[in-house]
Each structure stands twice: as structure tokens, then as C-alpha cells.
C-alpha positions, 0 to 999 in steps of 0.5 A: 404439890407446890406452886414451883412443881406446877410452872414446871409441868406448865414449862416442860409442855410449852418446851415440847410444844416448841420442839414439836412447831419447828420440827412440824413447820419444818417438815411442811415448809421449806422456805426462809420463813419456816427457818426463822420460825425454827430459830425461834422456836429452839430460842424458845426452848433454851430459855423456857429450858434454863428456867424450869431447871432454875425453879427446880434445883438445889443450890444457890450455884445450880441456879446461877448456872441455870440463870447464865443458861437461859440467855443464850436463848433469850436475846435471839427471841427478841431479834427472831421475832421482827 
């Protein structure tokens, strides 16, 4: 197992534990905050998302696409979490 295979599974549980807060904050509150705190959370997942596929794909050009991907999330976390 190398080390790029376990950041991955180190990855892919911070992704569903990101998806599981918004939809769990969600559903308990229905306030502005909560909403703030879903943006944030699925910002979260596009970046943490586009970085797993970076580590585990093939070609040069897949990890380029994979790099692009994950700031569309990344500017919003900085700006969400003021």
C-alpha cells in the first residue's frame, strides 16, 4: 500500500464526513448560519474531491484537469469561513 493510497482513503472520509455535516446541519437548523456552513462544507468537498483524483490519476494532462478542479472550491473556503 503506498503512502498516495492511504491520503486517498484519508480523503475520501473527510469527503463523506463533509457531505454528511451539511446535510446533518441542514436538516437540524434552518437558519443563515446553517446555510453558510453548507457552502462551506460542499466547498470543502470540491477541493478535498479534485485533490484525491489529482494523487490517483495517470497522465500528466488528468492531473492538470484534476489541479484546475479543485479551485473552484478552494477561494470560496477562504471567504465562507469569516
Amino acid at each position: 500500500m503506498t503512502i498516495y493510497t492511504l491520503i486517498s482513503i484519508y480523503f475520501l472520509i473527510m469527503i463523506y464526513a463533509a457531505v454528511y455535516w451539511a446535510v446533518h446541519i441542514r436538516a437540524l437548523n434552518d437558519t443563515g448560519y446553517a446555510l453558510v456552513i453548507q457552502m462551506l462544507s460542499g466547498a470543502f468537498f470540491i477541493y478535498i474531491m479534485g485533490y484525491t483524483l489529482q494523487l490517483n490519476v495517470a497522465t500528466e494532462g488528468q492531473m492538470l484537469f484534476w489541479n484546475s478542479f479543485q479551485y473552484f472550491g478552494i477561494p470560496y473556503v477562504s471567504a465562507l469561513w469569516l
